[in-house]
C-alpha positions in Angstrom: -22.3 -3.2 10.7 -21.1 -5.7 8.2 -19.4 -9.2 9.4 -15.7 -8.1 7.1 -16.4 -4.3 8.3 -16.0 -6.0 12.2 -13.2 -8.2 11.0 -11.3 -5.4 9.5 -12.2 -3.2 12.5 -10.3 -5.6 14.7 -7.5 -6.0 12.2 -6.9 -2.6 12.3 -7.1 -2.2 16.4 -4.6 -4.9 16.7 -2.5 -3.2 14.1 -2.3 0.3 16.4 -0.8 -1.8 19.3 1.6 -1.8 17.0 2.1 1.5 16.8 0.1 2.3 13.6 -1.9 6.1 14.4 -4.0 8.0 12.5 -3.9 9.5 9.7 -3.0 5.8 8.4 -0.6 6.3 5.4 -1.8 4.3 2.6 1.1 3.6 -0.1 -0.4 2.4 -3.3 1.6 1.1 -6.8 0.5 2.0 -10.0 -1.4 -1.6 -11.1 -3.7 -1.0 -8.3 -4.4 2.8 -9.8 -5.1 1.2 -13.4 -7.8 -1.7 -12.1 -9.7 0.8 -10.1 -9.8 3.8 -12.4 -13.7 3.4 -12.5 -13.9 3.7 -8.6 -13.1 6.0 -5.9 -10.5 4.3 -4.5 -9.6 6.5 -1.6 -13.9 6.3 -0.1 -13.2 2.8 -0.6 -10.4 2.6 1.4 -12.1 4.3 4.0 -14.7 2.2 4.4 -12.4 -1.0 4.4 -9.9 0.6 7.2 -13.2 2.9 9.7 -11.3 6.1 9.0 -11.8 9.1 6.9 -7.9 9.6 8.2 -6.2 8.3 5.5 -3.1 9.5 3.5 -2.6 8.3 -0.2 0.2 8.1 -1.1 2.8 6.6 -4.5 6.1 6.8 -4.9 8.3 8.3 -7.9 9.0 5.1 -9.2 5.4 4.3 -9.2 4.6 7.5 -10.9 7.4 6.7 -13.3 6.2 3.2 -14.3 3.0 4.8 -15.4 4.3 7.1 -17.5 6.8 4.4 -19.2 3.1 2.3 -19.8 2.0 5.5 -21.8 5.0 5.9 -24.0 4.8 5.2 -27.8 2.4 5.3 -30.4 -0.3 3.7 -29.2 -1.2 5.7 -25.5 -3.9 4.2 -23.7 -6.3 7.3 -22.2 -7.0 5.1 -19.1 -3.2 5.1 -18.3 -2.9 8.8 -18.7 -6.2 9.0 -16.5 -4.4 6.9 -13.6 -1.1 9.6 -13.8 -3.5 12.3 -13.3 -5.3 10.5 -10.0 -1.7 9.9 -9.2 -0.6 13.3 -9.2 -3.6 14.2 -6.6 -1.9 11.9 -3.9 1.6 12.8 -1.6 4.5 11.5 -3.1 6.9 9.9 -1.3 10.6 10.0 -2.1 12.4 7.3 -2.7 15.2 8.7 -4.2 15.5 5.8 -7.0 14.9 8.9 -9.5 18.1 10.3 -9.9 19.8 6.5 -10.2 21.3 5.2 -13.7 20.2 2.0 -13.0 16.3 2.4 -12.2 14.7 0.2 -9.9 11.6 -1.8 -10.2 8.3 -0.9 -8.9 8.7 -3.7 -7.2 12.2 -3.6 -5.8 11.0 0.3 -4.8 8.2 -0.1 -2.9 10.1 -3.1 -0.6 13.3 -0.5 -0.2 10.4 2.5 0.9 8.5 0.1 3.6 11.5 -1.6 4.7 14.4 0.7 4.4 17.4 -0.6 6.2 16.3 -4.4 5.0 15.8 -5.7 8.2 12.0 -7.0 7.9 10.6 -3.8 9.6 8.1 -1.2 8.7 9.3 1.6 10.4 7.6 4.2 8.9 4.5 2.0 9.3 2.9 2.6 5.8 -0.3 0.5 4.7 0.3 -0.9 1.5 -2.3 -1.0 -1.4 -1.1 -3.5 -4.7 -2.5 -5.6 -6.8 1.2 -7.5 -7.2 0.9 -10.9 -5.5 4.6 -11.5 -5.2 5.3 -7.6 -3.9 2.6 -8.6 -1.2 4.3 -12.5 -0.3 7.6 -10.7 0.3 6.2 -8.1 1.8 4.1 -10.3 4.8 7.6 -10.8 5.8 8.3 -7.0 6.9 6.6 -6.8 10.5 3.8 -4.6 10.8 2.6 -4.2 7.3 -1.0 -4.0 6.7 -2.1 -5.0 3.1 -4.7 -4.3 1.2 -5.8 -5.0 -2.7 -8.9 -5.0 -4.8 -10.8 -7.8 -6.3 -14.1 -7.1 -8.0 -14.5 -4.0 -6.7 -13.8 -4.7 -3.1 -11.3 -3.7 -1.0 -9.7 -6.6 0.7 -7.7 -6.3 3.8 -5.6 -9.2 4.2 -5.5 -10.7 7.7 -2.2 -9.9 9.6 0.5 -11.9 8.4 2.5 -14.5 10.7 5.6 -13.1 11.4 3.1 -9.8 12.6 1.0 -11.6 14.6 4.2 -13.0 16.4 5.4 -9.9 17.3 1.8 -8.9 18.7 1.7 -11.7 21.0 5.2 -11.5 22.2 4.0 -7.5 22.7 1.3 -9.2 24.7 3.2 -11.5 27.1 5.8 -8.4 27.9 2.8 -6.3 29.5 
């Protein structure tokens, strides 16, 4: 066994004393569907998190942004071959559909981890995204694992601060 594959291992243990259970819900944006469409993501993601448990899932809005990168003249087949891995996974409602004003991925994917706004992932969903500033404001929402690909690796990040807080105050209170 590999060094990260430990590390990770370990990540994810200290993760389920936070309550996260198998089948680990993996919620993924549509950048991170378009720089992996030569891999298979969801093996990789296996391997990175010790589990062949997982649930992929993308949310409308994601789904939505792809199809708005495919509009026009000038389609890109790679774009229409990310919607169609997209439609494979669970979608997750998020209810941002049906709005006049649309919201960003960005601005979706921090309402559908942290849905009241008050820095907790309730419905404790991994998330998988290639956006650096969705992942900074995200290490603020207490537990969220995050995960993104560079060079064809799957890179768990190491639990964020304001997490690993909340674990050892978790700790103490036993």
């Amino acid at each position: 066994m590999g060094k990260r594959t430990k590390q990770y291992k370990k990540l994810m243990r200290s993760f389920e004393f936070l309550g996260f259970r198998t089948p680990y819900q993996v919620l993924m944006t549509s950048d991170i569907l378009l720089d992996t469409l030569k891999l298979d993501l969801i093996t990789l993601f296996e391997k990175t998190l010790s589990t062949k448990n997982l649930k992929p899932m993308i949310t409308q809005c994601c789904i939505r942004a792809l199809y708005d990168k495919n509009h026009g003249p000038n389609r890109d087949p790679a774009v229409a071959a990310a919607i169609e891995r997209a439609k494979t996974f669970e979608r997750r409602r998020c209810g941002h559909l049906m709005d006049e004003d649309a919201k960003s991925e960005r601005e979706c994917m921090l309402s559908v981890v942290d849905p009241k706004g008050n820095g907790q992932n309730k419905f404790r969903y991994i998330v998988a995204t290639q956006d650096e500033e969705l992942r900074n404001r995200l290490r603020s929402v207490v537990p969220t694992p995050l995960m993104y690909v560079r060079r064809s690796v799957v890179i768990l990040e190491p639990m964020a601060e304001a997490s690993a807080k909340v674990r050892a105050r978790e700790e103490l209170a036993k």
